[in-house]
C-alpha positions, 0 to 999 in steps of 0.5 A, spaced: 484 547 508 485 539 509 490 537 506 488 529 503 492 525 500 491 518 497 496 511 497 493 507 492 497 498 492 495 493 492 497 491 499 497 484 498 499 483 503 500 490 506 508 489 508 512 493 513 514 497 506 507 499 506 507 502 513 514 505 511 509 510 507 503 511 511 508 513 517 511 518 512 505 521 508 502 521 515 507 527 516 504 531 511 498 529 511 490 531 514 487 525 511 490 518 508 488 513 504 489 507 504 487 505 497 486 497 495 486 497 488 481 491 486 485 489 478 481 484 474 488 482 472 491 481 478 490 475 482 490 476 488 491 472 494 487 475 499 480 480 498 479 487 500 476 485 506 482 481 508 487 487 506 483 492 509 482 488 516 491 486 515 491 494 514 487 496 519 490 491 524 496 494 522 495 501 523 492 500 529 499 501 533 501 508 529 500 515 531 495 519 527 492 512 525 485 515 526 487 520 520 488 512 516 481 510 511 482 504 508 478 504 502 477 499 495 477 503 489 477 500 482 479 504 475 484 509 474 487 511 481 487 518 480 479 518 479 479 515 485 483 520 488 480 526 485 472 523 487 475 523 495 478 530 495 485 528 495 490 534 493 496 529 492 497 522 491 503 519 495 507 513 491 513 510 496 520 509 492 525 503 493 530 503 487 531 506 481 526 501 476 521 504 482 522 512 480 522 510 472 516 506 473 512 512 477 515 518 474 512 516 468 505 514 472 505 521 475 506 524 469 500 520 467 496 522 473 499 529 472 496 530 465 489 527 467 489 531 474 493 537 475 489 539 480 493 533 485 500 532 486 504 527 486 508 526 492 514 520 492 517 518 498 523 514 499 523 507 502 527 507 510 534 503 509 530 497 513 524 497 509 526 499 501 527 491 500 521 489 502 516 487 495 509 484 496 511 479 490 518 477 494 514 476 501 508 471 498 513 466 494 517 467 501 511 465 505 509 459 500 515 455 501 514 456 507 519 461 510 519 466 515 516 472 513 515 475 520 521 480 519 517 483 512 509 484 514 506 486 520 504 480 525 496 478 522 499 479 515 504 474 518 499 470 521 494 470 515 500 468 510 501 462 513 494 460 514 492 461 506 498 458 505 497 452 509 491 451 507 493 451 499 498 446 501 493 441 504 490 440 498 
């Protein structure tokens, strides 16, 4: 049986914190997906073909990359995971205010889908600080963000940025 799992954010930008998760349920998974959510009620910076390229450039270099798709969805996450075959949904842990929120998602999800576990995986020490709210305001005043998102994200980020702040 092919064990797919499925990796629901918004992934705008996707941060080190982000690859974090995808090396550790690639340990565990056939099949990932990288699924950027598209939320009516978030704005978001960047579309889903700019988060999907800033993904697929920075899976490139992982091993087992190939067994990486990104892919949109809109709606429950949990629907999108159960119309993909996943058989469990991997959520990354940083803090405590993390586990309180995802726990209650997963008994949520749990309730919905019995069918699909969800598996937490806890951040690495030297990515567990890293939030993608935290990393936009960093690169909108102008600081370095290299440390926190792969090099394109980077690039991206000050471009938009950039931009924003010539007008």
């Amino acid at each position: 049986m092919t064990r797919i799992a499925f990796y629901a954010g918004s992934f705008d930008p996707v941060t080190n914190g982000h690859l974090d998760v995808i090396r550790q349920a690639l340990r565990v998974a056939d099949k990932l997906y990288v699924a950027v959510g598209e939320n009516d009620t978030k704005n978001a910076l960047f579309s889903f073909e700019e988060r999907e390229r800033m993904i697929r450039d920075a899976i490139s270099g992982l091993p087992g990359f190939d067994k990486v798709i990104p892919v949109a969805f809109s709606g429950l996450a949990v629907d999108a995971a159960r119309s993909l075959g996943a058989v469990m949904m991997v959520r990354g842990l940083r803090d405590s205010s993390d586990f309180d929120y995802e726990m209650r998602m997963a008994t949520m999800n749990a309730r919905l889908a019995p069918d699909i576990q969800t598996i937490f995986v806890a951040a690495s020490p030297s990515a567990y600080f890293i939030a993608g709210t935290l990393v936009r305001q960093i690169a909108m005043a102008g600081g370095d963000v290299s440390g926190f998102v792969p090099p394109l994200a980077a690039k991206m980020l000050l471009e938009k940025y950039s931009k924003k702040n010539e007008r």
